[in-house]
C-alpha positions in Angstrom: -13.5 -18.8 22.7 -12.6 -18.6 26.7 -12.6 -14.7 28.0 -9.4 -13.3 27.4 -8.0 -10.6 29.5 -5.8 -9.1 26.6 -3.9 -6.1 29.0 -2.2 -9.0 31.0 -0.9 -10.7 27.8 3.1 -10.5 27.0 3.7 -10.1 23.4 5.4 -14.1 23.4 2.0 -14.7 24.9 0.1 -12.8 22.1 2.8 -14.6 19.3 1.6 -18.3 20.8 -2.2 -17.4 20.8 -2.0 -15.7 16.8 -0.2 -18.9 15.8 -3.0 -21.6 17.4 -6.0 -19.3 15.7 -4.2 -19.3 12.9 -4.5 -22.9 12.9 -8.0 -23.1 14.3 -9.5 -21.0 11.9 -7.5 -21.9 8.8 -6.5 -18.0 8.6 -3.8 -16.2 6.3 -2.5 -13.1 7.6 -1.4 -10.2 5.3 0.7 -7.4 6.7 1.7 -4.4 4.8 5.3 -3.3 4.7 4.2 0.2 6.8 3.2 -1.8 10.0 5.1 -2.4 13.1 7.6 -5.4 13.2 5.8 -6.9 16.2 2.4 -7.4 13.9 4.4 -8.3 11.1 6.0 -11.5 12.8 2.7 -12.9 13.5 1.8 -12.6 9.3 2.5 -15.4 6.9 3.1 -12.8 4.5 4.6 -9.0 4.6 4.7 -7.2 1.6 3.1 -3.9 -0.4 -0.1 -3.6 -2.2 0.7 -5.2 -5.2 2.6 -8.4 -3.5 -0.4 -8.4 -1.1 -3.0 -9.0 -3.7 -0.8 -11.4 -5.9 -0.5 -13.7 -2.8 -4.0 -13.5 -1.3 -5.1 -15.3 -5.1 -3.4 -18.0 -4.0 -3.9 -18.7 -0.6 -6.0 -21.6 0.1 -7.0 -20.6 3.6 -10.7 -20.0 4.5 -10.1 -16.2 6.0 -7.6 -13.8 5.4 -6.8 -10.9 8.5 -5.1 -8.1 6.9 -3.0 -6.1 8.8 -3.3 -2.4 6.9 -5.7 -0.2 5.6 -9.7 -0.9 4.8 -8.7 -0.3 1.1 -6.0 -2.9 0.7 -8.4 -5.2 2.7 -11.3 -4.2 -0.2 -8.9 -5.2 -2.6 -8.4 -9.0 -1.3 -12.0 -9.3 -0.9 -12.5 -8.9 -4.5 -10.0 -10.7 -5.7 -11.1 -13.6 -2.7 -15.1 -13.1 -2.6 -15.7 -16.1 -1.2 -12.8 -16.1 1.5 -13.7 -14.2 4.8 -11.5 -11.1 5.0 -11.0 -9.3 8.1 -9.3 -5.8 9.3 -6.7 -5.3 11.5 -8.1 -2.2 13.3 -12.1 -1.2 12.5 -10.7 2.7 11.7 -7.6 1.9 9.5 -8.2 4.2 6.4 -6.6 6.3 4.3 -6.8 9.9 3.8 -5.2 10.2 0.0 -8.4 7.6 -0.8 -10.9 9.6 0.8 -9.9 13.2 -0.9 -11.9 12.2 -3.7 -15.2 10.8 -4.3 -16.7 8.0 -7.5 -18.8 11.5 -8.4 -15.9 13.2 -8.7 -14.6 10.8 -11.3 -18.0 10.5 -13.2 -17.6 14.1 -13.6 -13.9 14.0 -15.0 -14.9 10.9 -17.5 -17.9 13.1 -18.3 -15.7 16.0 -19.2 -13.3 13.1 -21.3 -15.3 10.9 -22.5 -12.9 8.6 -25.0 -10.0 8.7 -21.9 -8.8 5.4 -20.1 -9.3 5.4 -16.2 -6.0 4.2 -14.5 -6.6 3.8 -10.7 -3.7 3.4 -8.1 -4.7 1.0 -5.9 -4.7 2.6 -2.8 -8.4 3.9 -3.4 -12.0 2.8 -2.3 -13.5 0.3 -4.7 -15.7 2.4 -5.5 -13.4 4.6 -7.2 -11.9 0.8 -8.9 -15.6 0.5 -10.2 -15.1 3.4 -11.9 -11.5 3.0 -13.7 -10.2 0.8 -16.8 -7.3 -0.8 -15.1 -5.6 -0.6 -11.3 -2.2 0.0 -10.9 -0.2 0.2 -8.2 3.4 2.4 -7.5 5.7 -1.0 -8.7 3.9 -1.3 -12.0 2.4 2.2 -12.7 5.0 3.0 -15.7 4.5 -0.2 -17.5 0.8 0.3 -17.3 0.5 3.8 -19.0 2.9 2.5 -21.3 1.0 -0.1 -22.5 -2.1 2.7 -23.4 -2.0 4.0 -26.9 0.2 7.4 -27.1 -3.6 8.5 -28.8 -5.3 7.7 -26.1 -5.8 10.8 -23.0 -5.3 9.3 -20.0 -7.0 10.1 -16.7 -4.8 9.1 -13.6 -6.7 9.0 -10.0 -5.9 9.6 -7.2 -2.5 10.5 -6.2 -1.4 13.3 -8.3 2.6 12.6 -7.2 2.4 9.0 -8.7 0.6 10.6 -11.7 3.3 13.3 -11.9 6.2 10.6 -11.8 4.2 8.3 -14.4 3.7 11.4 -16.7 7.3 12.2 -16.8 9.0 8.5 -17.3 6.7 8.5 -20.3 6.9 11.7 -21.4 3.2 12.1 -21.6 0.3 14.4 -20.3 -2.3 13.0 -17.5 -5.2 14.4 -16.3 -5.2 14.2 -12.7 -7.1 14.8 -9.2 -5.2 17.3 -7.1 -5.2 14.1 -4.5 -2.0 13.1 -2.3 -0.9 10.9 0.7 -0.1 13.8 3.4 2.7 11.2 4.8 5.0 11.2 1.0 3.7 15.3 0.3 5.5 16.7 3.2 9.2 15.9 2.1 10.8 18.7 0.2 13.2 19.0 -2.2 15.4 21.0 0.3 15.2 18.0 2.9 16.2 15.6 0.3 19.4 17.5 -1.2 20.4 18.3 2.7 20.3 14.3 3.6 22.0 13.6 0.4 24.5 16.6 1.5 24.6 14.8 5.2 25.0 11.6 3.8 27.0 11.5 0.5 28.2 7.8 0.4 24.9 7.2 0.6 21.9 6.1 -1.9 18.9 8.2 -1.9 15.5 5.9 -2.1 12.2 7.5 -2.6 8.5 6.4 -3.1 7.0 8.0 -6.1 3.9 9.1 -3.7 6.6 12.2 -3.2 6.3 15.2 -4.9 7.8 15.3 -8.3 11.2 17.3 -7.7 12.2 14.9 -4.6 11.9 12.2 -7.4 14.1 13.4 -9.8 16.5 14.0 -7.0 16.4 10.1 -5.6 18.9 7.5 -7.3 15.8 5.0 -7.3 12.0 5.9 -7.1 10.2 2.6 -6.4 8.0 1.1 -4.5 8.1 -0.2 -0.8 8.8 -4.0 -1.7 11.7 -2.9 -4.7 13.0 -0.7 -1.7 13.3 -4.1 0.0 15.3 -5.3 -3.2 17.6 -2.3 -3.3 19.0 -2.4 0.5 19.1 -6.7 0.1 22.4 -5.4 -2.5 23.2 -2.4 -1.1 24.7 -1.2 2.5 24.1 2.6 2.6 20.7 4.1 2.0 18.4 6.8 2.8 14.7 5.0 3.2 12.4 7.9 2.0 9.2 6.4 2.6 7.1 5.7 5.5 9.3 5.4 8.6 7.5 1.8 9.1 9.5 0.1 6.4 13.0 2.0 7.9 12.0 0.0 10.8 12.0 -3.1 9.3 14.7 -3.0 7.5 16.8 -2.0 10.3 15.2 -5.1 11.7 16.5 -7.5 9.0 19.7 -6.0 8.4 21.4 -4.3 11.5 24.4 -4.4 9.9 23.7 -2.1 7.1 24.0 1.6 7.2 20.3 2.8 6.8 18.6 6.4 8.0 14.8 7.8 7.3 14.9 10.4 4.9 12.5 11.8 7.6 11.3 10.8 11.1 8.4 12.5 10.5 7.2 10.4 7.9 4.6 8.3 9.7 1.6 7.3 8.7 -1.3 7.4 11.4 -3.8 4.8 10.2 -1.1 2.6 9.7 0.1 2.7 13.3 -3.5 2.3 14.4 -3.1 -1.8 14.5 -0.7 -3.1 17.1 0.2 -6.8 17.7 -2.2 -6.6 20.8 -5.0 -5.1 18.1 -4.1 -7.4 15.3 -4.4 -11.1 17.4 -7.5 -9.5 18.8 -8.8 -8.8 15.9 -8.1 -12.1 14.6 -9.9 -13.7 17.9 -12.9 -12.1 17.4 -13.9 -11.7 13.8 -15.6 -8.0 14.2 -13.7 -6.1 11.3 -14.8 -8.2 8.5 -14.9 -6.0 4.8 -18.0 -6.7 2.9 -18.1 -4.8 -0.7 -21.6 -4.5 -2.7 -21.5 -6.8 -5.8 -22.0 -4.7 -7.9 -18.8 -2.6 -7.2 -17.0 -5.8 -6.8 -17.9 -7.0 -9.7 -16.5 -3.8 -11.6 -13.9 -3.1 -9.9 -12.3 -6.8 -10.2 -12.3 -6.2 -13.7 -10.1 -3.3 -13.3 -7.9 -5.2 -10.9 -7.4 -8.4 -13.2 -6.2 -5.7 -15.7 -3.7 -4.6 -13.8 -2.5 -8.3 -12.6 -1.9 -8.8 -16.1 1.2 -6.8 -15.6 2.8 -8.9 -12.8 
């Protein structure tokens, strides 16, 4: 490809040059719900982690750029080994999947040997290698439902998911003392005094917050059944990452929609930009590669959770 001098591009110019590589190189591009409008109007698909791995099964294209995180990108490169899969930004990561290591979850099963692994899906494969099933936060319920009540149950890595699972099934977890820093900062206080600010108003909250927030939303989902909720509804508070308030403003200008927070932002997520993204797609650099071994176990655990779609 000719040299580019990507400073001087406009973003129409950036939107024309995505849509010919797209074509040239037979590319699908994923972009997660938390990313910034401009990079999502360049994707042929927006979504959360679940919808983003659904999808990439079925796409037929020879690479896949996904605009996100290195562990959602892991994730389509096992369920699409022989696709080439490429990141966004080469330092997108996530600092819940990194609080934890694979030792530190051979050294739980160790301690309980006969419990089930369930994995939320925002975690290294390695860590997927390690687990029964994956879940992620739109089927996390159903899937500890479906284990045996005699079963113990180790839940890795968020310990705010695995607090919300553990009470809508009335059932103890063991967990990792694990969180996403973004959802952990909100505080029961904040939530009653937007709910007080805002009465009319439906409180929305991903279960990634801590346990007492949740039980004070009318609706703890995920980022995509958030999407759901404000297509029938016209007054909501968006308690999740401020990148999804964003796009739903976007959509709907007409509705009445505030952040729980403006503080809740999500650094690696910001990292890719439309100017980063098209780049990225250009040049190829970021492409994920996952041992097979690892792949191999971890897929396992992912077709598990599949099941539940």
């Amino acid at each position: 490809m000719e040299s580019i001098d990507w400073n001087s591009l406009s973003n129409d110019d950036l939107y024309s040059i995505a849509e010919n590589l797209k074509k040239e190189k037979n590319c699908f591009i994923l972009a997660h719900n938390y990313q910034f409008v401009e990079v999502q109007k360049i994707a042929d698909y927006v979504g959360d982690s679940l919808q983003m791995a659904k999808v990439a099964t079925k796409t037929d294209a020879k690479m896949i750029l996904l605009c996100g995180i290195k562990i959602m990108a892991e994730t389509v490169k096992i369920l699409n080994p022989d696709k080439k899969v490429v990141m966004s930004h080469f330092d997108a990561d996530c600092p819940l999947a990194n609080m934890k290591s694979p030792d530190d979850l051979r050294a739980l099963r160790k301690k309980y040997p006969d419990a089930e692994v369930v994995c939320y899906v925002n975690s290294p494969a390695a860590l997927k290698a390690e687990s029964t099933i994956t879940c992620t936060s739109a089927n996390a319920v159903k899937v500890v439902s479906s284990i045996s009540k005699d079963k113990q149950i180790i839940f890795v890595p968020d310990q705010n998911i695995g607090a919300w699972v553990a009470y809508k099934n009335n059932r103890e977890l063991i967990m990792f003392d694990s969180y996403c820093y973004v959802h952990e900062q909100i505080t029961l206080k904040e939530a009653r005094m937007m709910k007080e600010e805002y009465p009319d108003y439906s409180l929305i909250v991903h279960p990634e917050c801590a346990l007492d927030v949740c039980k004070e939303a009318d609706l703890v989902c995920s980022t995509s059944q958030m999407i759901d909720f404000v297509k029938d509804n016209d007054r909501v508070i968006i308690g999740t990452e401020i990148g999804l308030y964003y796009q739903l403003k976007y959509r709907y200008p007409e509705k009445h929609l505030v952040p729980l927070s403006p503080k809740m932002v999500c650094d690696d997520m910001k990292k890719t930009d439309l100017r980063g993204a098209v780049r990225a797609l250009a040049e190829e650099k970021y492409e994920i590669i996952v041992t097979e071994s690892i792949k191999q176990k971890a897929r396992k655990s992912l077709d598990r959770m599949l099941f539940f779609i």
